[in-house]
Every structure is written in C-alpha cells, then in structure tokens.
C-alpha positions, -999 to 999 in steps of 0.1 A, spaced: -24 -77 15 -55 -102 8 -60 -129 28 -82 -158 12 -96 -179 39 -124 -203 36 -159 -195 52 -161 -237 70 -133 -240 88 -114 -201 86 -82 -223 73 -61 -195 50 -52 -207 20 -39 -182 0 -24 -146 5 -17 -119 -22 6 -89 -18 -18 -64 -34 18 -38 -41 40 -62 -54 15 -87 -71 33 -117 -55 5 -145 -44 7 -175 -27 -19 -200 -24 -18 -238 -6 -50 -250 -32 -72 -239 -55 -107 -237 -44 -140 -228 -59 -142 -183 -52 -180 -188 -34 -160 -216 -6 -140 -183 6 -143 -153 24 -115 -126 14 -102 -94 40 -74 -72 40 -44 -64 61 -13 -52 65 16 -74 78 28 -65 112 55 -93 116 68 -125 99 92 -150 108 103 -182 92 115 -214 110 136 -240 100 125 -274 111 128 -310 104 98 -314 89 99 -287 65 101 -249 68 77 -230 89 67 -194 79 45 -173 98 29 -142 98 14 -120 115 -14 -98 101 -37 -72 112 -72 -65 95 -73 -28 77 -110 -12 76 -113 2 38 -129 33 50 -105 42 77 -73 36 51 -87 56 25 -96 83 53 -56 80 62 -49 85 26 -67 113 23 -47 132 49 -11 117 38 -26 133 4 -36 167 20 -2 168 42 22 159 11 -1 191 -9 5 213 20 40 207 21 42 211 -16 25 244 -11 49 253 18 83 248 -5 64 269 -38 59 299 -15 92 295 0 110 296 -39 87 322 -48 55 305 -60 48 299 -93 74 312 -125 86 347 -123 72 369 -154 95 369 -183 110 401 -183 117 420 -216 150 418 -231 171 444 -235 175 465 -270 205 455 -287 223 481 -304 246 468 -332 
C-alpha cells in the first residue's frame, strides 16, 4: 500500500493498493505538495452514519530494506523446501535407460 499524504498539514489524500492496482484519492494535488510511504493494512472497518459512510483504516509503515530482507528469506525457505521434495522423489530425471532388443 502507498499512502499519499501532504507535507503542510499530514492530511492523507490518496491510497493505492500497490497488488491489486486499485487507488483512491480525495483531490488531485500538485506530486512536490506530498510526501509518499508505504504500509501494509493491519485493520479496516467501515461505519454507516447519517452523514455519510465512514471508512477507516488502520495502517502500519513497512521499512523497504527490512521487507526486501523478509523476502529474501520467504525466497530462501520456499528453495529449501523445493530442494527438500526433489531429493525426497529422487532429484533430478532418472537416466533413460536403453530399450530392449526386439526380436520380430
């Protein structure tokens, strides 16, 4: 997720959902007006009110470094696994063996 907030005020005026491509932004604003972080969404609710319908969410801020760091060792456990089930089912093809003469 990318959060678009502007640098005055830190008012959020846009998110985008950086696996899905879905954005949604309150107004346009001119890129150098805004500061822009990523995060993951922890929890979201939306509220039904009177005056209008009330979403919220609730976002926590994800260091580049460290997610690429997790990735890296999600990456290194899935080819370990991987690695795992080929020796379990014998590694890599078994040599063709040599058909049999046919005698007709």
């Amino acid at each position: 997720m990318e959060v678009v907030q502007l640098r005055e005020n830190g008012e959020i005026i846009g998110l985008h959902d950086l696996e899905r491509g879905i954005r949604y932004t309150l107004r346009e604003v001119d890129r150098a007006a805004v500061d822009l972080w990523r995060g993951t969404v922890r929890e979201c609710s939306v509220t039904k009110a009177r005056s209008g319908d009330r979403t919220t969410l609730s976002v926590v801020t994800v260091d580049a470094a460290e997610s690429a760091a997790e990735a890296l060792l999600d990456a290194d456990a899935a080819a370990a696994a991987a690695k795992a089930e080929s020796d379990r089912w014998g590694g890599a093809a078994r040599p063709q063996q040599d058909a049999p003469e046919r005698f007709w």
